[in-house]
BAVEX-210864 format. One record per residue (C-alpha): residue in one letter; residue number from 0; x, z, y. Coordinates in steps of 0.001 Angstrom, whole numbers. Layout:
BEGIN
+----+-----+---------+---------+---------+
| aa |   i |      px |      pz |      py |
+----+-----+---------+---------+---------+
|  A | NUM |       X |       Z |       Y |
...
+----+-----+---------+---------+---------+
//
This chain:
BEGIN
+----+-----+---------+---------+---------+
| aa |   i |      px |      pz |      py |
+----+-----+---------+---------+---------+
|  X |   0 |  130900 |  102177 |   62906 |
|  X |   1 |  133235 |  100122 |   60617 |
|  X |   2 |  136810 |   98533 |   61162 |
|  X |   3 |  135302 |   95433 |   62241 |
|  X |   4 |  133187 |   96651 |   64814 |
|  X |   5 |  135924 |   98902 |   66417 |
|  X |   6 |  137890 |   95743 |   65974 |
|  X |   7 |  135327 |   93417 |   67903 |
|  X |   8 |  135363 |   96168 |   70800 |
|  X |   9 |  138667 |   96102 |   71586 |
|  X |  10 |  139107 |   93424 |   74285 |
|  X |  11 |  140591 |   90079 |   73771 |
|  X |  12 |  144321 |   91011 |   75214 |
|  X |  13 |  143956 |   94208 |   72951 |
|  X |  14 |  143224 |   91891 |   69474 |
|  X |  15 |  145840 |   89469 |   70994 |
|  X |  16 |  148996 |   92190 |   71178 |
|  X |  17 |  148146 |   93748 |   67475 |
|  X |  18 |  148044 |   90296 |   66091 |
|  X |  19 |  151410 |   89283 |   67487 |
|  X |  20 |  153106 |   92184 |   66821 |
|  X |  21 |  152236 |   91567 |   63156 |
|  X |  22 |  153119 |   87304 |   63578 |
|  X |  23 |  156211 |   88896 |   65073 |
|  X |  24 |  157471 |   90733 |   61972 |
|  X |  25 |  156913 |   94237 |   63082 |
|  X |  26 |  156187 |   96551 |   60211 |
|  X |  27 |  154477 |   99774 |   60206 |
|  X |  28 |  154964 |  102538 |   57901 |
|  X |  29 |  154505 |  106509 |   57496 |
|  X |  30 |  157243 |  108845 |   58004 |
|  X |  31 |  158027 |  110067 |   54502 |
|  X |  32 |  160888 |  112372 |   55353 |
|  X |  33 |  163509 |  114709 |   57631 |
|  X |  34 |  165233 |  111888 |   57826 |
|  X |  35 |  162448 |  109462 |   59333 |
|  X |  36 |  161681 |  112233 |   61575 |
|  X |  37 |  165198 |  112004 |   62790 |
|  X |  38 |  164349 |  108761 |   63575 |
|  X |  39 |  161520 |  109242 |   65360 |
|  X |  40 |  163019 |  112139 |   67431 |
|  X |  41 |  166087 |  109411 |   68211 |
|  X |  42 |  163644 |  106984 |   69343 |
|  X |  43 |  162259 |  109928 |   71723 |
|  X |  44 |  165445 |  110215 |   73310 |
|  X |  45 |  166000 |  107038 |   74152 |
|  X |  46 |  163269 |  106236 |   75830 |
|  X |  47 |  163030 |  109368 |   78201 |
|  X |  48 |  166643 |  108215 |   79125 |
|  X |  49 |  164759 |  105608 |   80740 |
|  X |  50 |  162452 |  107541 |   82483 |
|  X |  51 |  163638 |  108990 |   85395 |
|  X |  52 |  163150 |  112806 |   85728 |
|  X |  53 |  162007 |  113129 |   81838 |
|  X |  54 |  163486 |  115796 |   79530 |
|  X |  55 |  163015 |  114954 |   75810 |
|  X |  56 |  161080 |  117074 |   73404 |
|  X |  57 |  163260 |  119759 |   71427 |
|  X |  58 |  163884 |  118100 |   67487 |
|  X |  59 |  162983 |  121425 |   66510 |
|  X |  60 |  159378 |  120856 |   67567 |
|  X |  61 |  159579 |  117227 |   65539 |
|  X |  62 |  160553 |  119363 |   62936 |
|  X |  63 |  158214 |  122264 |   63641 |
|  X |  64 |  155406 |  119456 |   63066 |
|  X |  65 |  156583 |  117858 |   60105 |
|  X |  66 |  156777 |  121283 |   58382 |
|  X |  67 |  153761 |  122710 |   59552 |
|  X |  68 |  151083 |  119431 |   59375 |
|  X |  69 |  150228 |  117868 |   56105 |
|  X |  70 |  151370 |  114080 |   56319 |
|  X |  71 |  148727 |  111690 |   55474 |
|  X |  72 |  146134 |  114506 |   56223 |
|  X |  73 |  146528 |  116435 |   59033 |
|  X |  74 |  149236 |  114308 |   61015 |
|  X |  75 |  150532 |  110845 |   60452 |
|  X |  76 |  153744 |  110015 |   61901 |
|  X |  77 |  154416 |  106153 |   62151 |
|  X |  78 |  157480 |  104193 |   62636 |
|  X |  79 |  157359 |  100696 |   63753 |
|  X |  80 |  160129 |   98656 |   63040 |
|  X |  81 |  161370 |   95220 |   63623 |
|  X |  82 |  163855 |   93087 |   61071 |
|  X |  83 |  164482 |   97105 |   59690 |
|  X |  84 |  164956 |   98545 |   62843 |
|  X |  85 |  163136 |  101582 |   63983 |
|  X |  86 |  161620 |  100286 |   67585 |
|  X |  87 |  158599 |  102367 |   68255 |
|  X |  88 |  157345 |  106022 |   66788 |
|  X |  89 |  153578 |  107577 |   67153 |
|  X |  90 |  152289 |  111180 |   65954 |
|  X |  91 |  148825 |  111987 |   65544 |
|  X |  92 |  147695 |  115515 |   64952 |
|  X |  93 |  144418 |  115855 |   63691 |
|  X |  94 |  141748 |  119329 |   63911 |
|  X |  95 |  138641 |  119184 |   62859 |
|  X |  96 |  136785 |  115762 |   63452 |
|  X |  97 |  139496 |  114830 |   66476 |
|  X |  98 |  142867 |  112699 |   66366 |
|  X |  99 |  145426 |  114014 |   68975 |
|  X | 100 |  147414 |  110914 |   70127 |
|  X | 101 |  150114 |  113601 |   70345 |
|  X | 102 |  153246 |  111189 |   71258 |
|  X | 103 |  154941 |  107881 |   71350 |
|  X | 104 |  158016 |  106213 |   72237 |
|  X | 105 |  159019 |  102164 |   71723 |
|  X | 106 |  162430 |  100986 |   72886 |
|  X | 107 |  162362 |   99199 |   76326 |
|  X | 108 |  163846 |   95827 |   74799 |
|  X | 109 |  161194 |   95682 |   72119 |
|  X | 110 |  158049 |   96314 |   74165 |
|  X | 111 |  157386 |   92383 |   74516 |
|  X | 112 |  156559 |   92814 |   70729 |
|  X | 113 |  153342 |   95121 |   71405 |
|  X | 114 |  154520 |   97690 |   68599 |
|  X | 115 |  152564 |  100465 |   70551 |
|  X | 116 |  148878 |   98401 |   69915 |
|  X | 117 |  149998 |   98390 |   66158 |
|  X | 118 |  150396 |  101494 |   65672 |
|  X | 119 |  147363 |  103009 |   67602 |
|  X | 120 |  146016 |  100303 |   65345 |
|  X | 121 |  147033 |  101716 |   62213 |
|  X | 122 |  146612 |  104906 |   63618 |
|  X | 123 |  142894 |  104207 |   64082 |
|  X | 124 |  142487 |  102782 |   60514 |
|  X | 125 |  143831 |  106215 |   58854 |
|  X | 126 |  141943 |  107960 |   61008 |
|  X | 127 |  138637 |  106277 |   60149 |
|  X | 128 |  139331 |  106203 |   56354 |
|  X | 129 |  139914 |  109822 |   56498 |
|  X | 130 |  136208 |  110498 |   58712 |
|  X | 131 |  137777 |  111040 |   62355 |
|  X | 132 |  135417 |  110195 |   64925 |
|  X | 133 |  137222 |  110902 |   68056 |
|  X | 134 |  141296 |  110156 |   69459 |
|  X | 135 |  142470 |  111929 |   72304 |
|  X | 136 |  145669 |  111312 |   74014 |
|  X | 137 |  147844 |  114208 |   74674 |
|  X | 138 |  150539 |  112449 |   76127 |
|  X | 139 |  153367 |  109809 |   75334 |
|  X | 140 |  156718 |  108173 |   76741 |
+----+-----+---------+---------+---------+
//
């Protein structure tokens, strides 16, 4: 199965969020360092603060990941962000043939710009470029 047909299975609302996050001006890029992990981990905070009852994640374990995955190969971290702010953060852990939707967390007040679709999006690109068959989600905020 190609792009295009993964694409033309997603249904209409799906194809309609990814495309107006991108009309929007949200941009999606890799995590390319401690520092854009910090991010991420940041973002992670914030949004369990909404969540009544959550407990974030430990930034060691951000770390932990970072350090222990290979980027690009065995884990892509993304980082959505709108007019250069970081608004949304997704890690995928990959073993084997499998993608692990591991986590994800978007800021409340930017949800309306569907930053969540793009990056399973982009996720889902990467993941078929590099032969993944399968995602699984783990769990997210």
């Amino acid at each position: 199965m190609d792009k295009e047909d993964v694409w033309q299975k997603f249904d209409k609302h799906t194809r309609y969020a990814i495309r107006k996050a991108e009309k929007e001006g949200v941009v999606v890029s890799d995590a390319t360092s401690l520092d854009d992990i910090r991010e991420m981990y940041e973002l992670h905070v914030a949004r369990t603060k909404d969540i009544k009852g959550w407990v974030p994640l430990p930034y060691m374990m951000f770390e932990g990941l970072w350090k222990s995955f290979k980027p690009g190969k065995d884990a892509k971290f993304l980082i959505a962000r709108y007019k250069g702010k970081p608004i949304a953060e997704s890690i995928f852990l990959c073993f084997r043939d499998n993608v692990h939707y591991f986590n994800n967390a978007s800021l409340k007040e930017y949800q309306h710009l569907n930053a969540n679709s793009l990056l399973i999006w982009r996720a889902i690109e990467w993941a078929m470029e590099g032969g993944h068959r399968h995602e699984e989600v783990m769990g997210n905020v």
